[in-house]
Phi, psi and omega in degrees: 000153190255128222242158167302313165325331180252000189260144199264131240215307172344098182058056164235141153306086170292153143234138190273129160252118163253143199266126151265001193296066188250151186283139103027026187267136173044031191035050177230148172302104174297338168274148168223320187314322182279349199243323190300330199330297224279016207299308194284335168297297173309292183319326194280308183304330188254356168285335177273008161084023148352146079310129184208122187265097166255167222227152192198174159235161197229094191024199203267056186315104198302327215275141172216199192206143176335182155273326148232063143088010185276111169327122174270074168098168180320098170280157211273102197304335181331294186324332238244127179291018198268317189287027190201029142309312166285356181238350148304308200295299163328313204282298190315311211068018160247138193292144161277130200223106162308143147219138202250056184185171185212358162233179129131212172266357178281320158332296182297335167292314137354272176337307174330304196238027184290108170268141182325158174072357200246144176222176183252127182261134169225138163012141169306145196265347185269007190264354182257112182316316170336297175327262196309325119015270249107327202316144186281353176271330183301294205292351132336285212268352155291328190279343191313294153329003186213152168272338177221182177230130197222123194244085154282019174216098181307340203274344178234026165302324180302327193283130163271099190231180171281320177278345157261330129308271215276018160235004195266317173321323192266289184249187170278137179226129198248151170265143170285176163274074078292321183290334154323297181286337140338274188315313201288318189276322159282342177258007165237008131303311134001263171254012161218054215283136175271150175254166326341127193231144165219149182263164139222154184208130179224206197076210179219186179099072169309304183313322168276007195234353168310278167337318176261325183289002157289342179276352182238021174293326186290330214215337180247192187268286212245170177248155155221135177249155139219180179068195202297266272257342193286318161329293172324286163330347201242284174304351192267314182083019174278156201222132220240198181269206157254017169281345234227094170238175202238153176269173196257356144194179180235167186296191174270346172257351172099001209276345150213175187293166168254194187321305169304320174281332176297306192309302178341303183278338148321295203305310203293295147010305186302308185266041182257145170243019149209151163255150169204112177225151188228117172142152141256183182269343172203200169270082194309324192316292171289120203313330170326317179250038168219035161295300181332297164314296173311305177312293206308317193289318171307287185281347169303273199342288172303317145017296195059032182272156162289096209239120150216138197221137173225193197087172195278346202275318203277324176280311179316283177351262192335314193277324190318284168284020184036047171254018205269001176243026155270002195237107170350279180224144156248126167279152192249346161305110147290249209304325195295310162323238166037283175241040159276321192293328175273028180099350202288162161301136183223093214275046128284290189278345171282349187279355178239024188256158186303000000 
């Protein structure tokens, strides 16, 4: 891939792509880990005397807008990265300046009155149907306003979208350090696991999760299933190797693992020299059921195994329990984790290799 590090960089207009794509309260970030990632990129970026706008999508907004810039009805505020401008800002340690659009002249205006130290936040990127498209005229009209393209948010490389792909196409484009550190931390789980290696994989959405313990049925000792997807597995009656256990009881509703499966899943967890985890272990949202999860997050810690763990799900945990600087890398890729670790294509990095 073609890295930041190597790009002349010196009085250009960037545009960074960052996933801010975070929950939401009281128009305060509950998150800071996906927004502190791109931190070391950005800094680097203003050291090289940059000008820099980033750019994120914020969940699924029905509401979009032309290509030229007229509303099909009421965009949707929910959506609008503008209440987390301060907590960007906060997190970043720079000033941060809204701009309440990601293509046209109030950008170029942005640019304009732009101060040192200062960058630019722009409009959820998903209020344009173009985005998720593709489209090449969309993917035009984000790039016009910028000299380079700088992609730090490994969470969305699985997506052929515009602000990942189709600008990349346009300008020059580099992976930042994160996305650096991302590839580098998967791929020696991946293709060099100090052994013991255990997967452990929860939550739910079987269909997506299938894929990788069969990849890692090929490469690892032991899967520990848990959560929703373990259920599944169990009712369904599928049949795995014997690297694959399931547990062996549940709370009475099933909403997490039990006693017996915690203890199962420890004692192997204990002799593990590498980890991987993607899930949780029951339904965490309620304390009642996140027990499972909490023990299991207990004995990864104690381990002292080489531990990388991702998803959105898996960082809510981490942060909850103030543990994510017990853990090697937390990765901030879900689905994107997912499907690098099972081999699938990803076209945000293939779009930046040389």
């Amino acid at each position: 891939m073609k890295q930041i590090q190597n790009a002349e960089l010196k009085d250009k207009r960037v545009l960074l792509r960052a996933d801010f794509n975070v929950a939401i309260e009281n128009e305060d970030a509950r998150e800071t880990y996906k927004i502190q990632a791109c931190k070391e990129s950005l800094i680097y970026l203003l050291s090289q005397d940059a000008k820099v706008a980033i750019i994120s999508h914020l969940g699924r907004p029905a509401a979009v807008k032309t290509l030229a810039g007229k509303p099909e009805g009421k965009i949707n505020s929910e959506f609008s990265l503008k209440p987390i401008a301060d907590d960007v800002e906060r997190i970043l340690g720079v000033k941060v300046k809204f701009i309440d659009d990601c293509i046209g002249d109030k950008v170029k205006k942005g640019f304009s009155n732009l101060q040192p130290n200062e960058i630019l936040l722009l409009e959820n990127v998903r209020f344009y149907e173009g985005e998720e498209k593709n489209d090449e005229g969309f993917s035009k009209k984000l790039a016009e306003n910028f000299d380079v393209f700088v992609n730090d948010a490994f969470s969305v490389c699985h997506r052929d979208q515009a602000s990942v792909t189709g600008v990349a196409k346009i300008l020059p484009s580099y992976a930042g350090f994160w996305l650096q550190k991302e590839i580098k931390n998967l791929d020696k789980i991946k293709n060099n696991p100090q052994r013991p290696a255990v997967a452990i994989i929860g939550g739910a959405k079987i269909e997506t999760k299938l894929p990788l313990i069969k990849e890692f049925e090929n490469s690892y000792d032991y899967i520990l299933v848990g959560g929703k997807i373990a259920n599944e597995a169990i009712d369904q009656e599928l049949k795995f190797s014997e690297k694959v256990m399931l547990p062996v009881d549940f709370t009475g509703d099933r909403f997490d693992i039990g006693d017996e499966t915690i203890k199962k899943f420890s004692e192997i967890i204990k002799n593990a020299k590498t980890i991987v985890w993607n899930g949780p272990m029951g339904k965490f949202e309620e304390q009642k059921y996140a027990i499972g999860t909490e023990e299991i997050l207990n004995a990864v810690i104690k381990s002292g195994a080489f531990t990388l763990m991702g998803g959105g799900e898996s960082v809510e945990i981490l942060e909850k329990e103030k543990d994510i600087d017990k853990i090697s890398f937390v990765s901030t890729g879900g689905g994107a984790m997912l499907e690098y670790l099972s081999g699938n294509p990803m076209p945000g990095i293939e779009a930046l290799k040389e």
